[in-house]
C-alpha positions as CSV (number, residue, x, y, z in Angstrom):
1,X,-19.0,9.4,-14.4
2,X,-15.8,8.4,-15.9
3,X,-12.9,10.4,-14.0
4,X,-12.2,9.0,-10.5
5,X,-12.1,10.7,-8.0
6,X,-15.4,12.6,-8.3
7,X,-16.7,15.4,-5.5
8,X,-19.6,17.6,-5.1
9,X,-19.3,19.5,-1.8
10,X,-22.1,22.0,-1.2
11,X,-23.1,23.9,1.8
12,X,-25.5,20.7,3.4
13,X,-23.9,17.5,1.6
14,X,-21.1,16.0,0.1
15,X,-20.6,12.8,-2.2
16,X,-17.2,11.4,-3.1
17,X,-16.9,8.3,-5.5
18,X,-13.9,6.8,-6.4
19,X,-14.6,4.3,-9.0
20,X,-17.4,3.0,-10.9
21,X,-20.3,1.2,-9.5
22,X,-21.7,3.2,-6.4
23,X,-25.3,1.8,-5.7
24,X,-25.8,3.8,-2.9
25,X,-28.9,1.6,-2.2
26,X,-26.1,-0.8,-0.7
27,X,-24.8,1.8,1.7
28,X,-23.7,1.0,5.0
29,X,-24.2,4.0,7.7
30,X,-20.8,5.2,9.5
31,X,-20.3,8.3,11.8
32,X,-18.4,11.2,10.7
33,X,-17.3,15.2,10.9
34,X,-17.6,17.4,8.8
35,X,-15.5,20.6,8.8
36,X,-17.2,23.7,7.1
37,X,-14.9,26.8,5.5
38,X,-16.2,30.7,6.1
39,X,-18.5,30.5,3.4
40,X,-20.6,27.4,4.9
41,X,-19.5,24.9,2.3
42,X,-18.2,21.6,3.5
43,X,-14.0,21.5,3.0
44,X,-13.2,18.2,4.5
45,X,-15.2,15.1,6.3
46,X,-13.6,13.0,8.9
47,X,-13.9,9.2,9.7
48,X,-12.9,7.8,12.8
49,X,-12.2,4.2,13.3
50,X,-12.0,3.8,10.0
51,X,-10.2,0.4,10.0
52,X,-12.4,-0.8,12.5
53,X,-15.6,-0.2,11.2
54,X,-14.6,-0.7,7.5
55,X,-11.9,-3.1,7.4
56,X,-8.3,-2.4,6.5
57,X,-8.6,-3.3,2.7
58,X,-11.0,0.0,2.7
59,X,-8.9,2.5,1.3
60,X,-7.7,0.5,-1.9
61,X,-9.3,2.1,-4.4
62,X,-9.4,5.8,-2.1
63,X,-5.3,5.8,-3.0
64,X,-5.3,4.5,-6.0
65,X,-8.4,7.5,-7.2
66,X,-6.3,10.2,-5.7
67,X,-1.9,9.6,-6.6
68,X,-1.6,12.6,-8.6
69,X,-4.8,14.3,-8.3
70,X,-5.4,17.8,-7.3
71,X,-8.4,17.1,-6.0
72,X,-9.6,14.6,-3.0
73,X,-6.6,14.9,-0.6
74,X,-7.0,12.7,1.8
75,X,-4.6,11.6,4.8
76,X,-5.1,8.4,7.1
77,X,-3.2,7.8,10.9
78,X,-2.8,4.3,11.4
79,X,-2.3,4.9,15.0
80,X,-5.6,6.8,15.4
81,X,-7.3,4.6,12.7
82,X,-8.8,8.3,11.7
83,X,-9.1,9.2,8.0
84,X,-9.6,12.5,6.8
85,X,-10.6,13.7,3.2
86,X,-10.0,17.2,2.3
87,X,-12.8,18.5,-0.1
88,X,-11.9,22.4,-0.5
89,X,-9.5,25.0,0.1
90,X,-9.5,27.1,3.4
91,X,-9.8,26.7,6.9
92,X,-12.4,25.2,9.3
93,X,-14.6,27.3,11.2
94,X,-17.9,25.0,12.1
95,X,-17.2,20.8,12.7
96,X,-20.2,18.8,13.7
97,X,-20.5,15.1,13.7
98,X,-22.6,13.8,11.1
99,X,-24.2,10.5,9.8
100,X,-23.2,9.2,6.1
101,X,-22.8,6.0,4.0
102,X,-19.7,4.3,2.8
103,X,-20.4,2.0,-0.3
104,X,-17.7,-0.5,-0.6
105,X,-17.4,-3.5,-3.3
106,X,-16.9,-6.9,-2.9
107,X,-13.2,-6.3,-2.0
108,X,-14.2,-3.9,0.9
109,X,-12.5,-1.0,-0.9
110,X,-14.4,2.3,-0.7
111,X,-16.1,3.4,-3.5
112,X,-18.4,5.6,-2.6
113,X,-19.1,8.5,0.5
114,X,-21.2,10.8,1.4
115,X,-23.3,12.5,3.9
116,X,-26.1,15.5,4.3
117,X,-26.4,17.5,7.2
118,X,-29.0,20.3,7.5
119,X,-28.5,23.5,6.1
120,X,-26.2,26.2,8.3
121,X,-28.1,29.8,8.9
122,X,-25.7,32.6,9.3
123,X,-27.1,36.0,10.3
């Protein structure tokens, strides 16, 4: 991979890298939600105590990836320490907290997230 920032949202995962790097072997686990659109692909994942649990240097490389991109919006409240990172158009209609993995350099910006979920049935 050569262009940063890099997604692949599909209907039971997503991965988003923002710079070269990502061993994902090095991953450190973090809670999230993930918002699904209509047609049960993932459009956005949400991180709560972001700060906290990652440290405030975190989002470096996250901003840096995404000024002037179309893709990989992202928005972060300081007050809420909550960082949110839209990954497709549309609206939510299904959120459920998920488990994924943050790989961060030596710097403690993010370069790497992502997260699986199992798959959602719709009749």
């Amino acid at each position: 991979m050569s262009t940063y920032p890099w997604f692949d949202a599909r209907h039971h995962a997503f991965v988003a890298e923002f710079g070269p790097g990502v061993k994902w072997s090095d991953c450190q686990r973090v809670h999230m939600v993930r918002d699904l659109g209509e047609d049960s692909a993932a459009i956005g994942v949400e991180i709560l105590n972001m700060a906290s649990q990652l440290g405030t240097n975190c989002l470096r490389l996250v901003e840096q990836a995404c000024v002037g991109s179309h893709e990989g919006r992202y928005s972060y409240d300081e007050e809420s320490d909550s960082f949110y990172l839209r990954l497709g158009a549309g609206r939510s209609i299904d959120q459920k907290s998920v488990d994924g993995c943050v790989v961060q350099d030596d710097d403690g910006r993010i370069l790497g997230i992502r997260a699986e979920w199992a798959p959602v049935l719709t009749m």
